[in-house]
PADO-854722 format. One record per residue: x, y, z of N, C-alpha, C, O, CB in turn. Coordinates in steps of 0.001 Angstrom, whole numbers. Glycine has a CB too. Example, Ala and Ser with C-alpha at 12.3 -4.5 7.8 and 13.67 -1.06 7.14 Angstrom:
BEGIN
<<13190,-5690,7800>,<12300,-4500,7800>,<13200,-3300,7800>,<14236,-3319,8465>,<11308,-4473,9046>>;
<<12850,-2250,7080>,<13670,-1060,7140>,<12900,30,7870>,<13409,1138,8039>,<14084,-598,5725>>;
//
This chain:
BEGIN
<<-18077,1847,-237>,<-17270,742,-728>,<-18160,-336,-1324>,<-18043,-1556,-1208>,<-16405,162,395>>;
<<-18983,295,-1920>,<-20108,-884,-2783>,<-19783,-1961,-3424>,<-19270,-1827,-4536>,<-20823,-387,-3857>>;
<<-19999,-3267,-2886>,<-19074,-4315,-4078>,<-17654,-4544,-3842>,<-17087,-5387,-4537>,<-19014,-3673,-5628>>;
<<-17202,-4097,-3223>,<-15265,-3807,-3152>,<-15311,-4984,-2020>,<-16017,-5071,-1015>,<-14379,-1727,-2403>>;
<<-14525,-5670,-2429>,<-13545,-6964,-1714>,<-12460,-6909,-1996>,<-12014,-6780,-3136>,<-13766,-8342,-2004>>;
<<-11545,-7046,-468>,<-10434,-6765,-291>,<-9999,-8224,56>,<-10611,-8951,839>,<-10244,-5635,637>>;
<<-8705,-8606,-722>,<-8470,-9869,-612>,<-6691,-10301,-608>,<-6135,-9315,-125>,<-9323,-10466,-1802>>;
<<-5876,-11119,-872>,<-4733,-11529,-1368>,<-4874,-11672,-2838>,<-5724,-12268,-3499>,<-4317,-12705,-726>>;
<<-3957,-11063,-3148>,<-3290,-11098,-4859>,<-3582,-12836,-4527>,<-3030,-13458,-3619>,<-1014,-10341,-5330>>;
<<-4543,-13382,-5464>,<-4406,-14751,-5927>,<-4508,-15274,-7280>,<-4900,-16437,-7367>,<-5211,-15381,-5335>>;
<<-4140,-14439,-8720>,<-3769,-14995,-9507>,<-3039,-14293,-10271>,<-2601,-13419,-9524>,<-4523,-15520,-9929>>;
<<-2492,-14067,-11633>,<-2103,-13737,-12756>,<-2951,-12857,-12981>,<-2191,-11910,-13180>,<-1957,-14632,-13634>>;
<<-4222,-12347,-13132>,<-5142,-11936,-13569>,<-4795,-10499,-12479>,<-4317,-9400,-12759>,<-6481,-12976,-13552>>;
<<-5217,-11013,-11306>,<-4912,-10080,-9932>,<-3891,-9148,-10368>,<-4177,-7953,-10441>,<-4309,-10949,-8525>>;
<<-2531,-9634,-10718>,<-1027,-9390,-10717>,<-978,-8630,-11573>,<-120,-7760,-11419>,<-77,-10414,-10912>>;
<<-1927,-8549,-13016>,<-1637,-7631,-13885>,<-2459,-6171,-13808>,<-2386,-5114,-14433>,<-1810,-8302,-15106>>;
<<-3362,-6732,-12591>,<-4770,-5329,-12502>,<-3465,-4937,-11455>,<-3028,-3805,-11659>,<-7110,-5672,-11630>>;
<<-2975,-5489,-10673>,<-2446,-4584,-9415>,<-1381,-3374,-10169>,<-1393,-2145,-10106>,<-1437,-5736,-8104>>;
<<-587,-4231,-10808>,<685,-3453,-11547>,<121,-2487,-12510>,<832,-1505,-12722>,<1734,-4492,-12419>>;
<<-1289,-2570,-13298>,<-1716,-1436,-14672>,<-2210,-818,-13367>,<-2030,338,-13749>,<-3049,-1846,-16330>>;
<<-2720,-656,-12051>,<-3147,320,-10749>,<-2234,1075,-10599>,<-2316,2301,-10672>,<-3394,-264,-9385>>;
<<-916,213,-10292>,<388,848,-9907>,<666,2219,-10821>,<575,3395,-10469>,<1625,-290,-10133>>;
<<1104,1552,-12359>,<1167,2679,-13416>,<368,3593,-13442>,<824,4678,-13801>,<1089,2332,-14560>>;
<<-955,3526,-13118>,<-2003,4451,-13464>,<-1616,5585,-12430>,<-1457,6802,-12526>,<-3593,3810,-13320>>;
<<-1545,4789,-11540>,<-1771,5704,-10314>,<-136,6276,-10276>,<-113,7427,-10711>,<-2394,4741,-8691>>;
<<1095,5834,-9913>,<2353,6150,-9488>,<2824,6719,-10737>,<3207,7876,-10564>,<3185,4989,-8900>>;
<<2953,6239,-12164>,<3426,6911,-13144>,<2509,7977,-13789>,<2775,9127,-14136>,<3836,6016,-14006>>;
<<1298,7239,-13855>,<647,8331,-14927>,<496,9622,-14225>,<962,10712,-14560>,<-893,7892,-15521>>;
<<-412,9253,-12941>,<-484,10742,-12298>,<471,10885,-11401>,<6,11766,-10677>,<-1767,11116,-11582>>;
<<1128,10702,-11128>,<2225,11155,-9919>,<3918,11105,-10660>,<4828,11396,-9884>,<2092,9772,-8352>>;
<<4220,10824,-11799>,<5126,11017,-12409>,<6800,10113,-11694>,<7972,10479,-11793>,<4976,12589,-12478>>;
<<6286,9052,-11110>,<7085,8294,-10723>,<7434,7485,-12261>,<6699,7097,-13169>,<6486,7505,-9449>>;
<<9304,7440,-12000>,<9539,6717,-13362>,<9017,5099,-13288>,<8793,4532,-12218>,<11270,6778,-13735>>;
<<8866,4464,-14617>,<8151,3086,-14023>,<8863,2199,-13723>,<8479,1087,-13361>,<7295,2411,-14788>>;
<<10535,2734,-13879>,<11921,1866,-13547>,<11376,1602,-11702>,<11152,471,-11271>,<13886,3111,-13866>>;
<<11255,2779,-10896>,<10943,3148,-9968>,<10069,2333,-8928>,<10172,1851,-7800>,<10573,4082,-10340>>;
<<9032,2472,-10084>,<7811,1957,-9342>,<7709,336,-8854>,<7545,23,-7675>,<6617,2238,-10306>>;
<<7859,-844,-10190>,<8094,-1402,-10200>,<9633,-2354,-9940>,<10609,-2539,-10668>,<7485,-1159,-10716>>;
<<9295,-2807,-8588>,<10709,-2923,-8130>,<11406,-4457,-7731>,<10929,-5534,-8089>,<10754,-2016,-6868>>;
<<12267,-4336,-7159>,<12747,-5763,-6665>,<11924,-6683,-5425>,<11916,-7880,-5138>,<14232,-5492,-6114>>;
<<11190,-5358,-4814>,<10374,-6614,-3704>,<9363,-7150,-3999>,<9036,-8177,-3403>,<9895,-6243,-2428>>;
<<8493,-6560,-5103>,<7448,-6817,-5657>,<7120,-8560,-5766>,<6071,-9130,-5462>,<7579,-6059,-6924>>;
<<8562,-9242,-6375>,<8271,-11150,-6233>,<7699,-11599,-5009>,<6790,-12361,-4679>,<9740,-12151,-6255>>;
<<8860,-10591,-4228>,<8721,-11775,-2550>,<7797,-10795,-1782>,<8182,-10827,-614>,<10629,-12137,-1294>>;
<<6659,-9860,-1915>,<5869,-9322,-1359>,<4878,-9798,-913>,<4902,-10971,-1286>,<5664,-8644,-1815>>;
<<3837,-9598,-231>,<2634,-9988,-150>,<1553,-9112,-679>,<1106,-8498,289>,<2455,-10260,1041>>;
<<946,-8780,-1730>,<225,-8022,-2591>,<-1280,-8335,-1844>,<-1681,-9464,-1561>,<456,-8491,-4281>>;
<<-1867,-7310,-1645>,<-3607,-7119,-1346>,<-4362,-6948,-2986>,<-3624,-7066,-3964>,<-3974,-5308,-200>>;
<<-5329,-6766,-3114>,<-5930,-6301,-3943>,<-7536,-5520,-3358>,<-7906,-5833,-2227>,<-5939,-7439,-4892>>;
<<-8204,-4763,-3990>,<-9392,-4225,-3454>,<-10274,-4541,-4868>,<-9735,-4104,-5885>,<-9246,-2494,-2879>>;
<<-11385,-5149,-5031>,<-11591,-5708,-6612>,<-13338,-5269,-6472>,<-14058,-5476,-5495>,<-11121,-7890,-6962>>;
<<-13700,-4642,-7718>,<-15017,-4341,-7845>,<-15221,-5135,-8861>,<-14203,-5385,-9508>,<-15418,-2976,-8013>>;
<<-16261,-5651,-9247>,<-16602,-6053,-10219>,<-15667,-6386,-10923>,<-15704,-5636,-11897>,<-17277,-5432,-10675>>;
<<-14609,-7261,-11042>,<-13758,-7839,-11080>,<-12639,-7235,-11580>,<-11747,-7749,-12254>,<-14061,-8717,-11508>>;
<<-12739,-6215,-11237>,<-11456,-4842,-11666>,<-10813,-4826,-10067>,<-11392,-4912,-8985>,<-12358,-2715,-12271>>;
<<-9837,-4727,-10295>,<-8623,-4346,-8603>,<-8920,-2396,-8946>,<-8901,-1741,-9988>,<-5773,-5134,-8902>>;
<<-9055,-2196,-8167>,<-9486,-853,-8191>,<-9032,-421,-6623>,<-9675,482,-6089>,<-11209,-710,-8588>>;
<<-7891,-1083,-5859>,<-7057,-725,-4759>,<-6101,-1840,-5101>,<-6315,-2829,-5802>,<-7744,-697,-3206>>;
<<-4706,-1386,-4292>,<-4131,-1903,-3602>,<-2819,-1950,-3019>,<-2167,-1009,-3470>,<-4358,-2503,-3905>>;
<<-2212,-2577,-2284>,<-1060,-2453,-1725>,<173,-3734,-857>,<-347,-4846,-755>,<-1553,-1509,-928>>;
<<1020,-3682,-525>,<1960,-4683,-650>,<2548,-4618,1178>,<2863,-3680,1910>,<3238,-4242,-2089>>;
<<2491,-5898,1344>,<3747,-5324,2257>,<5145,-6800,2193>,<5107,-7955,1770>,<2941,-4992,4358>>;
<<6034,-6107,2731>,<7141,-6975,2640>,<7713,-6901,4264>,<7723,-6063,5165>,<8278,-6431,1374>>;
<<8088,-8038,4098>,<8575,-9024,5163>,<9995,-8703,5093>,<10795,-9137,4264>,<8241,-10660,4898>>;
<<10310,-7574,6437>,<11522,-6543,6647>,<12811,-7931,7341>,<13940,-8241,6961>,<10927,-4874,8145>>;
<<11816,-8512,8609>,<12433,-9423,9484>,<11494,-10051,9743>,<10449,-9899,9109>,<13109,-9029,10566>>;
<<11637,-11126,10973>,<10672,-11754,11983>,<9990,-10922,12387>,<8873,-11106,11903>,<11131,-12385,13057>>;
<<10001,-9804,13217>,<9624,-9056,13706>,<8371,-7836,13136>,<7373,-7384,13698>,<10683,-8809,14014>>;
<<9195,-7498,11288>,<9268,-6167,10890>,<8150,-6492,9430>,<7944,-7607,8951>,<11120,-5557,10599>>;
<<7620,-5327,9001>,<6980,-5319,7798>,<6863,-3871,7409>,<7025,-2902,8151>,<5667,-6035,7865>>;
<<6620,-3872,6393>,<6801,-2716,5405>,<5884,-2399,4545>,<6261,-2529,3380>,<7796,-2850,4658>>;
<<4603,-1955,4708>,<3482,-1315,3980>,<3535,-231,2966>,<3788,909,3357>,<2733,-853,4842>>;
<<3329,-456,1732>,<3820,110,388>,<2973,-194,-394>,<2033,-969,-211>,<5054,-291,-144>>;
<<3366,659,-1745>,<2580,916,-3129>,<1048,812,-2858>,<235,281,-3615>,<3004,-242,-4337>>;
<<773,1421,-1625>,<-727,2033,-1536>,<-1391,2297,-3023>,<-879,3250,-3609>,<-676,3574,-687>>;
<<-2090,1844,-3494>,<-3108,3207,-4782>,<-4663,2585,-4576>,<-5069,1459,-4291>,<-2543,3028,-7230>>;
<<-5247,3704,-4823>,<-6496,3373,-5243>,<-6995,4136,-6342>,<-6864,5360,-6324>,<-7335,3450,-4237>>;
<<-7609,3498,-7395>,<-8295,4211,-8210>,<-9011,5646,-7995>,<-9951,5843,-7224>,<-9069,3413,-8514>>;
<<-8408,6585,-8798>,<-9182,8048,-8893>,<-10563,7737,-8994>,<-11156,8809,-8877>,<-8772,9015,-10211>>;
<<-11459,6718,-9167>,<-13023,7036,-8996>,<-13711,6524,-8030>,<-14913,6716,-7846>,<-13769,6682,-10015>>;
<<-12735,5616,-7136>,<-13588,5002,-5866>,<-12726,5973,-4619>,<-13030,5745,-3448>,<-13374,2870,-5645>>;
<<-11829,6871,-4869>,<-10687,7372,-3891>,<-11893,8258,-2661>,<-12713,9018,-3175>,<-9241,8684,-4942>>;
<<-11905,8117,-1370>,<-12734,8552,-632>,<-13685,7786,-34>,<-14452,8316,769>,<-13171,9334,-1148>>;
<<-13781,6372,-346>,<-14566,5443,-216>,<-14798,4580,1022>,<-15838,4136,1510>,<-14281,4833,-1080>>;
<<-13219,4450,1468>,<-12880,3609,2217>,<-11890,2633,1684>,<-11248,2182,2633>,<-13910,3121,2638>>;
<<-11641,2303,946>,<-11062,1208,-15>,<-9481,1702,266>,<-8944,605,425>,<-11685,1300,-1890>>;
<<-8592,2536,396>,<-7361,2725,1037>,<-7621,1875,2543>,<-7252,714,2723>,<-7004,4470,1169>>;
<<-8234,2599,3421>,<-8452,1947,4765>,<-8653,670,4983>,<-8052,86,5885>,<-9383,2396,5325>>;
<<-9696,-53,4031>,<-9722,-1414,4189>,<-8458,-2484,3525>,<-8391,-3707,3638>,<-11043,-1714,3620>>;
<<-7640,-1671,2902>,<-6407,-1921,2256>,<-5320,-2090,3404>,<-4410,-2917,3454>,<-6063,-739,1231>>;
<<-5584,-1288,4134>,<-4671,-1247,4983>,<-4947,-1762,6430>,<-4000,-1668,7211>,<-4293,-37,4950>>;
<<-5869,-2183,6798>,<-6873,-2811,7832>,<-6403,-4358,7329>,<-6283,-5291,8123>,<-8814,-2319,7614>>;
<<-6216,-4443,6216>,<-6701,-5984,5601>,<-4848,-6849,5825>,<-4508,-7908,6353>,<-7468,-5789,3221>>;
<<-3897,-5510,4972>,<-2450,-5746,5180>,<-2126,-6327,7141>,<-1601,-7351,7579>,<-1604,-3951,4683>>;
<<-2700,-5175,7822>,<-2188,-5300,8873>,<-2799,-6499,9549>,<-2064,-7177,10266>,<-2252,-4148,9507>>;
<<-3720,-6743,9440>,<-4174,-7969,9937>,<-3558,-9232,9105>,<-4004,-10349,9367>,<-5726,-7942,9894>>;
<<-2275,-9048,7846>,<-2007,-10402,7646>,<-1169,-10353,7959>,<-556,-11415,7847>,<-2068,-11050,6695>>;
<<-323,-9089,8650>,<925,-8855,9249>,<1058,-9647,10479>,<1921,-10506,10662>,<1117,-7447,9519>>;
<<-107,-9202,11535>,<-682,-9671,12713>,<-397,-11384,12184>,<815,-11555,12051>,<-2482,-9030,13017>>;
<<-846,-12085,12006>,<-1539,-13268,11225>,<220,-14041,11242>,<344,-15245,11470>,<-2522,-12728,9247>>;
<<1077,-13410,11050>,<1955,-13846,10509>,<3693,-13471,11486>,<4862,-13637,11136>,<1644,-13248,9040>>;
<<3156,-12998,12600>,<3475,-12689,13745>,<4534,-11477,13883>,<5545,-11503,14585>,<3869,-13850,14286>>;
<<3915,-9967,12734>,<4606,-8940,12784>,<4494,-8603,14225>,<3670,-9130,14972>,<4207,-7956,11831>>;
<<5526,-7526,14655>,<5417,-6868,15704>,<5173,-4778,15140>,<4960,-3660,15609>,<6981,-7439,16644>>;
<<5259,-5041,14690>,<5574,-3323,14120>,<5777,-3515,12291>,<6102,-4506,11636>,<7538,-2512,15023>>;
<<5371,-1884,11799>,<4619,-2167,10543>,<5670,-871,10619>,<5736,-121,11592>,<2687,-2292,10183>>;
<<6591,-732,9245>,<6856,1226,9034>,<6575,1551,7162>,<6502,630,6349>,<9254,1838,9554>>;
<<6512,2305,6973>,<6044,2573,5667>,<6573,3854,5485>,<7110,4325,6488>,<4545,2486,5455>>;
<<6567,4686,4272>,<6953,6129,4322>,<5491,6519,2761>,<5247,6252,1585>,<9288,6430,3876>>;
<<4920,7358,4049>,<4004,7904,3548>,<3986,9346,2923>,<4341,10317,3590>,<3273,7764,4365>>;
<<3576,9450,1668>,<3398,10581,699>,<3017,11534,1334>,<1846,11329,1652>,<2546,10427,-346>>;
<<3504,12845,1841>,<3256,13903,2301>,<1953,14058,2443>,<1504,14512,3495>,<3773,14750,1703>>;
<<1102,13682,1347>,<-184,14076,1606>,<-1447,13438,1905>,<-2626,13791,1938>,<-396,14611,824>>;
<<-575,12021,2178>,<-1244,10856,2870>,<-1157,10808,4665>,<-1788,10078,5430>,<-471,9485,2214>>;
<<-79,11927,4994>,<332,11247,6322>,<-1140,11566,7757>,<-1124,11190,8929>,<2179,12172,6807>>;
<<-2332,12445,6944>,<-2883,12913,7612>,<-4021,11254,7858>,<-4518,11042,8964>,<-3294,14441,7015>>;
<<-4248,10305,6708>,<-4354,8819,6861>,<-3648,8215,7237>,<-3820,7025,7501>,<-4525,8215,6095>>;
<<-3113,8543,7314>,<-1808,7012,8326>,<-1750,7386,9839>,<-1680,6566,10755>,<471,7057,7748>>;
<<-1798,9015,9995>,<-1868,9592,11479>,<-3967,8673,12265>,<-4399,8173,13304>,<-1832,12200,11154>>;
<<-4286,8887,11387>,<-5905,8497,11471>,<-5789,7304,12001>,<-6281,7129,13115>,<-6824,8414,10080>>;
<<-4851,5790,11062>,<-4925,4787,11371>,<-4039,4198,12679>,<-3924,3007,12970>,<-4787,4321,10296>>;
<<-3420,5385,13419>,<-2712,4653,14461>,<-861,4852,14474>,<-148,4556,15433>,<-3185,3012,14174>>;
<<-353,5451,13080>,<991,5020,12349>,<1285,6835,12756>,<654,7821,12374>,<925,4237,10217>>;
<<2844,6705,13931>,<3182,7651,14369>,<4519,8100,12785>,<4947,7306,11948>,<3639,7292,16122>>;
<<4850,9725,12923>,<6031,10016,12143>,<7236,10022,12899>,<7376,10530,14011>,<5919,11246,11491>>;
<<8140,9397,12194>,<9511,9613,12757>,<10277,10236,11864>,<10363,9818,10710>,<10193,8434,13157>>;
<<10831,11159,12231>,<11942,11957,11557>,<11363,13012,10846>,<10232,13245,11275>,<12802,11154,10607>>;
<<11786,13924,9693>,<11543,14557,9173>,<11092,14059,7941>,<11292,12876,7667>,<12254,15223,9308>>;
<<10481,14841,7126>,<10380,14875,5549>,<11787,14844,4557>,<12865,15426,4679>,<9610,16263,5216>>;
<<11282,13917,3549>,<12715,13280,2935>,<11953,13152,1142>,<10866,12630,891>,<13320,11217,3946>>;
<<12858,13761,171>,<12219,13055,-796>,<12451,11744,-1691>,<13574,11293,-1919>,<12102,13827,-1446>>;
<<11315,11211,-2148>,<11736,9633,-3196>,<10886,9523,-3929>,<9704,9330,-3648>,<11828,8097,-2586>>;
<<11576,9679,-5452>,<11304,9288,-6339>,<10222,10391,-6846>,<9149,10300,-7441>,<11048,7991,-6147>>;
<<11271,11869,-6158>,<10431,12978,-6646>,<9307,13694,-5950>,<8777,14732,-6347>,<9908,12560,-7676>>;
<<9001,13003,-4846>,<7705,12922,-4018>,<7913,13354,-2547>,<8269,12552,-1684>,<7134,11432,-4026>>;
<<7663,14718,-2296>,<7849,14686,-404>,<6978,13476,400>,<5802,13196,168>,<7108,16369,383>>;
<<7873,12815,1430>,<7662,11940,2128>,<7843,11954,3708>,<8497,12809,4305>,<8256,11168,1580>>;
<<7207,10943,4274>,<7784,10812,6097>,<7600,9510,6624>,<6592,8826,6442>,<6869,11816,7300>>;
<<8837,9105,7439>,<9132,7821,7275>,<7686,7929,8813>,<7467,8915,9517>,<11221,7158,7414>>;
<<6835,6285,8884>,<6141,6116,9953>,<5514,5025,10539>,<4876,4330,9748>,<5462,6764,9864>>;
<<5517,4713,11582>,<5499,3156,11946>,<4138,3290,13202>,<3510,4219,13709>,<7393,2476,12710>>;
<<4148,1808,13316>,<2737,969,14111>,<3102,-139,14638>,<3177,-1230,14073>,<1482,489,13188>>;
<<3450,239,16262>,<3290,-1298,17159>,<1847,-2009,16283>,<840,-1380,15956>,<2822,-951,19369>>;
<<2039,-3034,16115>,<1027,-4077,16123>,<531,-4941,17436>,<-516,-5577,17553>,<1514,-4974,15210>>;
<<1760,-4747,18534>,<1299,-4892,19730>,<854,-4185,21012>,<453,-4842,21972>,<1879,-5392,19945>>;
//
């Protein structure tokens, strides 16, 4: 993770690397429509970024379900840092602003072929496999306490 700082979306600049990440990653290669991708929680989210050399080259969102609840989403990291660490510290970085902000439990629905990282970080599966937006999925959550 050479150089990579993981931080809060803090400008305009941030906002447009996160969203051309999003496309790159969710539409271009994964064939999510970009109606899709880009959605309604995206305003009231809390956006991470992972930034090399002043490129966002990770990141991910979470939204504020309840008092209680949060919702960890639009994971990506760039195809040339992917393996790095830079997902993990993405998600290390979310949950600690979850913590911060007095989540109790985190659920997300992870890409079939992510769930073997989310099992890594602590985040059990509930239910079966379901698809969205074209993509096998499994819904999966994390006491934070």
């Amino acid at each position: 993770m050479d150089g990579v700082v993981v931080r809060l979306s803090a400008s305009e600049e941030d906002a447009a690397g996160l969203r051309a990440l999003r496309l790159e990653v969710f539409v271009g290669e994964q064939g999510v429509p970009a109606d899709e991708e880009l959605d309604r929680y995206d305003a009231a989210a809390v956006h991470a970024v992972a930034v090399q050399s002043g490129v966002v080259v990770g990141t991910g969102r979470l939204v504020l379900v309840s008092a209680l609840e949060a919702r960890v989403g639009r994971m990506a990291v760039k195809a040339t840092v992917r393996r790095q660490g830079v997902g993990a510290a993405l998600l290390c970085f979310l949950e600690a602003e979850a913590r911060s902000r007095g989540i109790a439990r985190i659920v997300l629905h992870a890409q079939a072929h992510a769930r073997t990282f989310y099992d890594k970080h602590g985040y059990a599966a509930e239910g079966g496999p379901f698809t969205e937006a074209g993509i096998e999925h499994v819904s999966m959550s994390k006491s934070l306490r």
